[in-house]
C-alpha positions in Angstrom: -20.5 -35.2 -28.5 -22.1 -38.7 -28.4 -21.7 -39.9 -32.0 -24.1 -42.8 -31.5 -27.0 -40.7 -30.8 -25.7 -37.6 -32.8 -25.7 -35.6 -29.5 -23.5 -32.5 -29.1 -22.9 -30.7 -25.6 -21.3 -27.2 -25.2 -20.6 -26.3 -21.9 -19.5 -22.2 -20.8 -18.1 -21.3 -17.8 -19.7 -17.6 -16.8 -19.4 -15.7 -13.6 -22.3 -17.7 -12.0 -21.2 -21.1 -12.5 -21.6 -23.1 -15.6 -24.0 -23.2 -18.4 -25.0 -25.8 -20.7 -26.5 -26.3 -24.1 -27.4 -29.8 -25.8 -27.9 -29.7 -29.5 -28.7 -32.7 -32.2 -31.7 -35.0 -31.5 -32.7 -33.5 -28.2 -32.2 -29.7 -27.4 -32.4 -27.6 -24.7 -30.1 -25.5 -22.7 -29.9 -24.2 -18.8 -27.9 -23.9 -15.7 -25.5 -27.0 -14.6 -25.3 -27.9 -10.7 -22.6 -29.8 -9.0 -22.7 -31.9 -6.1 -20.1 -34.3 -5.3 -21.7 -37.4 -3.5 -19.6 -40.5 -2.2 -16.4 -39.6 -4.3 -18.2 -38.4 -8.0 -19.0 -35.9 -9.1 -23.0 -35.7 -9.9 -23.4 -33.1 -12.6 -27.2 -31.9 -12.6 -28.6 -30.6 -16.0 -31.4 -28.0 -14.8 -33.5 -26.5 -16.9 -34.4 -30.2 -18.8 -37.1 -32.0 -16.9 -38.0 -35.5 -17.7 -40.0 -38.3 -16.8 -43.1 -38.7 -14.5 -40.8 -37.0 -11.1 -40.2 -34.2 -13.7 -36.6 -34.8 -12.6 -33.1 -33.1 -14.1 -31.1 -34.8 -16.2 -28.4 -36.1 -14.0 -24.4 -37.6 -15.5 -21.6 -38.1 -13.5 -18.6 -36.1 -14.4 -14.7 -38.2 -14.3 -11.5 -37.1 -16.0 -12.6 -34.7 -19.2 -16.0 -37.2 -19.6 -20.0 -36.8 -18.6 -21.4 -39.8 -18.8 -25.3 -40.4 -18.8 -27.3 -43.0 -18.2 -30.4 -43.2 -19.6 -32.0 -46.4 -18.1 -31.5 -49.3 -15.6 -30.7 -46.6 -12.8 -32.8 -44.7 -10.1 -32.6 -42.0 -12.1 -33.2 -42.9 -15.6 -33.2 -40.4 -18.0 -35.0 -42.6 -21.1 -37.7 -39.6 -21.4 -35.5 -37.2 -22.6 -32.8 -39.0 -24.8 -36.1 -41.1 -26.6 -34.1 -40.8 -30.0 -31.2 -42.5 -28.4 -30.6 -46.3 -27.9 -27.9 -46.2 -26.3 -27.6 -46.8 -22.3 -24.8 -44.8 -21.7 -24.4 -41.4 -23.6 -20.9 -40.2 -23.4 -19.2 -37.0 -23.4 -15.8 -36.1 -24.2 -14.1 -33.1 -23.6 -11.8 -31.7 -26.4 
C-alpha cells in the first residue's frame, strides 16, 4: 500500500487477465489493462473514471512497484486520489 495516503491495492490474476481492487481513502475495484509504450509498462485502472475526460486511472508498472501520479502530468489523476497529497502514490509488491 501507500502509507502516506493510507491506500491499499490488491491485485488477482484470473483467467481473463488481471483484476484490481483499491481500498482505504478512495475505493473502487475493476479490470486492469496493460500496454507497454516506449519501454514501460502503462498499467490502466478501468473501471475508475476521473476528471473532466472521465479518463482511467493510469500508473506505470517497474520491478514489483506501480507508481501513480496524480498531478503535473498529461494525465493527472488529482480527481480521484483528492484525500491524498502526495504526487506520487506508490505501490509495493510483497
Amino acid at each position: 500500500g501507500d502509507p502516506i495516503c493510507g491506500i491499499t491495492l490488491i491485485i488477482k490474476k484470473d483467467s481473463d487477465g488481471f483484476l484490481y481492487t483499491f481500498n482505504g481513502t478512495i475505493t473502487g475495484s475493476g479490470r486492469i489493462g496493460l500496454d507497454k509504450k516506449e519501454g514501460q509498462i502503462h498499467v490502466y485502472f478501468n473501471g475508475i473514471r476521473c476528471g473532466v475526460d472521465n479518463d482511467s486511472v493510469i500508473g506505470v508498472y517497474s520491478y514489483k512497484t506501480i507508481l501513480i501520479q496524480r498531478y503535473g502530468s498529461s494525465k493527472g489523476n488529482t480527481a480521484c486520489f483528492r484525500e491524498c497529497d502526495s504526487k506520487i502514490l506508490r505501490f509495493v509488491k510483497n
